[in-house]
Backbone bond lengths (Angstrom), bond angles and torsions (degrees), N, CA, C in turn:
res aa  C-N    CA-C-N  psi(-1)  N-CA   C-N-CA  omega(-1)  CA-C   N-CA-C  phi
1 X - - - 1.451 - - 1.526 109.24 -
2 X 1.381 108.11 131.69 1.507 110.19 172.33 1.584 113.11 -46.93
3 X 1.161 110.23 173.61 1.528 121.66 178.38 1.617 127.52 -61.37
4 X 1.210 113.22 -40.63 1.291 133.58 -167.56 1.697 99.47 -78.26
5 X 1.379 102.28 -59.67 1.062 120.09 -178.31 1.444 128.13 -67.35
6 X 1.500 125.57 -28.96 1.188 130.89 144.30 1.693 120.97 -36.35
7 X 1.630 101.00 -69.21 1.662 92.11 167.60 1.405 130.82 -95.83
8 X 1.334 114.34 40.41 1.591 113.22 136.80 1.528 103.31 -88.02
9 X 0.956 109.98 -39.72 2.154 114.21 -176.35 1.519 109.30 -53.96
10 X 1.250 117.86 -43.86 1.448 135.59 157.28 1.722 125.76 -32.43
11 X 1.318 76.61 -78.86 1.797 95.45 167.73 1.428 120.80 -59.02
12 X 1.047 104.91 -53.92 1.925 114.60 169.08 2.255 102.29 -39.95
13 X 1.824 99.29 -71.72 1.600 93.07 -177.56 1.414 106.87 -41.62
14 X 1.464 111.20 -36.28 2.077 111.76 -156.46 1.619 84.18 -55.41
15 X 1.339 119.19 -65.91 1.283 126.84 -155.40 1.640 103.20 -55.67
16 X 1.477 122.63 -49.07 1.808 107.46 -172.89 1.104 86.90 -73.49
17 X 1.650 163.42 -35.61 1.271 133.43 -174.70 1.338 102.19 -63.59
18 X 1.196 136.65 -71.39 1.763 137.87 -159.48 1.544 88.64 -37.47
19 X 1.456 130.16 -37.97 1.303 113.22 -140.27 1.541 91.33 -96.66
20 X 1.366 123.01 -27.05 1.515 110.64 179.53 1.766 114.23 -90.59
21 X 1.316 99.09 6.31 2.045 101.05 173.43 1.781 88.72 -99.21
22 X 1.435 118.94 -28.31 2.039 97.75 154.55 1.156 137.42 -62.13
23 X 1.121 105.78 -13.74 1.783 120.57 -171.61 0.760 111.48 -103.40
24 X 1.553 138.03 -7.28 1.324 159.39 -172.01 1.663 109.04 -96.81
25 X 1.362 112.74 -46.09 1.563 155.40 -165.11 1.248 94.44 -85.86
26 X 1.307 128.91 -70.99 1.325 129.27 -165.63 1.339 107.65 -97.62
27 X 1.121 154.79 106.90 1.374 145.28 -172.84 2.013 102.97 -97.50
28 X 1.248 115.83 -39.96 1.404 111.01 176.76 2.092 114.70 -69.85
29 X 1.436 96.95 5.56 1.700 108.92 165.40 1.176 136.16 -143.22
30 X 1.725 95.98 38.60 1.896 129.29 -161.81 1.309 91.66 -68.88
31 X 1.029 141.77 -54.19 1.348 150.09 -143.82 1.419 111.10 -74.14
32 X 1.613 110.53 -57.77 1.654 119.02 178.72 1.745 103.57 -70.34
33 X 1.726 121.58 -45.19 1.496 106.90 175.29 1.754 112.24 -47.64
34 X 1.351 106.86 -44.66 1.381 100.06 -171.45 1.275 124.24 -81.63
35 X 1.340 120.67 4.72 1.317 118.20 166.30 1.566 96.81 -121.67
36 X 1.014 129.61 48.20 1.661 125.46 158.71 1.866 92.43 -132.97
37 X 1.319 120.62 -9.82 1.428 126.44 -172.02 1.893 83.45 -83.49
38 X 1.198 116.91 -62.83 1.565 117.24 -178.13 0.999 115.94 -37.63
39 X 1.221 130.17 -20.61 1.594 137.02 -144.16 1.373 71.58 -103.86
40 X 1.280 116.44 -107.68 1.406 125.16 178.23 1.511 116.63 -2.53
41 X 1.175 116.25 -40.15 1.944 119.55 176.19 1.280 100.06 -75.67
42 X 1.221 119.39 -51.38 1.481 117.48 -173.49 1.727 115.81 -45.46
43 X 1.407 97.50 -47.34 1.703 128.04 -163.44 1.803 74.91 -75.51
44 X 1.155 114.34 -84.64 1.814 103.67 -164.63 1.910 114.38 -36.56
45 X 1.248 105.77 -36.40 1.988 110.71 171.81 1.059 113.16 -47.75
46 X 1.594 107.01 -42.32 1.944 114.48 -157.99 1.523 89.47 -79.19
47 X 1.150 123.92 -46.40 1.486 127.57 -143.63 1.898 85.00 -71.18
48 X 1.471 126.59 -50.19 1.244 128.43 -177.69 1.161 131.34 -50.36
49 X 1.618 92.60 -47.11 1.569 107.12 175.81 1.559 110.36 -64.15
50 X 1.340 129.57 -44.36 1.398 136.57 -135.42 1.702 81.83 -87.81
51 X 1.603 119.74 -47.87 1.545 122.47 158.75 1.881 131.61 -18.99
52 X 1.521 88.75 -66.08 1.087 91.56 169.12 1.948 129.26 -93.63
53 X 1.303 109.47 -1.88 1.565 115.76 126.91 1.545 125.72 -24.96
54 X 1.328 92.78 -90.87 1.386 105.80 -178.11 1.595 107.90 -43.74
55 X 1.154 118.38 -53.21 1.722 110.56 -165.20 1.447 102.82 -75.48
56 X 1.388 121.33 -51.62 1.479 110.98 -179.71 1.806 117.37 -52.66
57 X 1.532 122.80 3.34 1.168 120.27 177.53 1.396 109.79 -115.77
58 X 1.179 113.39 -26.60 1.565 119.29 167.32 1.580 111.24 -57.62
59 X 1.390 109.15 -40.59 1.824 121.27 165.63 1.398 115.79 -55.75
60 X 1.324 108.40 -52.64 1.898 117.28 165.34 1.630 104.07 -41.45
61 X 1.254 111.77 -60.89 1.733 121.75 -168.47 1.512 97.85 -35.28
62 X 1.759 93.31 -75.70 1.279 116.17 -151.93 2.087 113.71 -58.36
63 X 1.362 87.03 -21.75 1.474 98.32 179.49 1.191 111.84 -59.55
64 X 1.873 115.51 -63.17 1.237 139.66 177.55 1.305 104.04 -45.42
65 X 1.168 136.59 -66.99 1.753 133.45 168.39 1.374 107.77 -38.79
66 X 1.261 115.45 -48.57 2.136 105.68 -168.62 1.329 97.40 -54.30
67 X 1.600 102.57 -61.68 1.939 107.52 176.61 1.547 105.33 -28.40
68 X 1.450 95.63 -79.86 2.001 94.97 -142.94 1.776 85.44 -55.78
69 X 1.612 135.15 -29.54 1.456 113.34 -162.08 1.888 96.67 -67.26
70 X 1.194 115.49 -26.26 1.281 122.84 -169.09 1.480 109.46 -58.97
71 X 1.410 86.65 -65.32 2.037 96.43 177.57 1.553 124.23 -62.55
72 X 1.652 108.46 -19.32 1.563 107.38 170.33 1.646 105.42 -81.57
73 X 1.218 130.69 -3.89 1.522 118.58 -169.50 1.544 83.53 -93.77
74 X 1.300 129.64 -37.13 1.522 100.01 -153.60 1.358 96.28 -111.98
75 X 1.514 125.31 21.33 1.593 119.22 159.21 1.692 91.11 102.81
76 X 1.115 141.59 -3.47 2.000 126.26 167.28 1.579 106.76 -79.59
77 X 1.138 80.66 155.38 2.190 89.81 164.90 1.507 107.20 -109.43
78 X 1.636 106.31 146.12 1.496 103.91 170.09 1.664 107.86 -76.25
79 X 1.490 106.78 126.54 1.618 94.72 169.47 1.214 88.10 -119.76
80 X 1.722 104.85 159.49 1.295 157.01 -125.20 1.272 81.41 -124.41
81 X 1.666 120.92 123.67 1.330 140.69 173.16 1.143 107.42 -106.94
């Protein structure tokens, strides 16, 4: 994971942990810690997933360039499927 994006992923876990050692702590406000801890998991998933988005398409890019640089050295064209 890029840099930036690593510590929002970071910060997101910090936050559902803090929020489930309240729910733990507070038992008469178990209910709201543990569903603001979800939130926070949810928010840390997206942030991961959307990560590895981005890189698995930057790999697509970079692929597509090796190709077409490949096929212009030895005289092919990339066609478009």
């Amino acid at each position: 994971m890029p840099g930036e994006i690593m510590k929002a992923f970071k910060s997101c876990r910090a936050m559902e942990a803090m929020c489930r050692k309240y729910a733990k702590a507070n038992p008469e406000n178990r209910l709201d810690w543990l569903a603001e801890a979800d939130k926070w998991k949810d928010l840390a998933d997206h942030e991961a997933l959307s990560s590895e988005e981005r890189t698995a398409t930057k790999s697509k890019a970079r692929g597509a360039r090796t190709v077409a640089s490949s096929n212009a050295r030895d005289g092919r064209r990339l066609v478009k499927g």
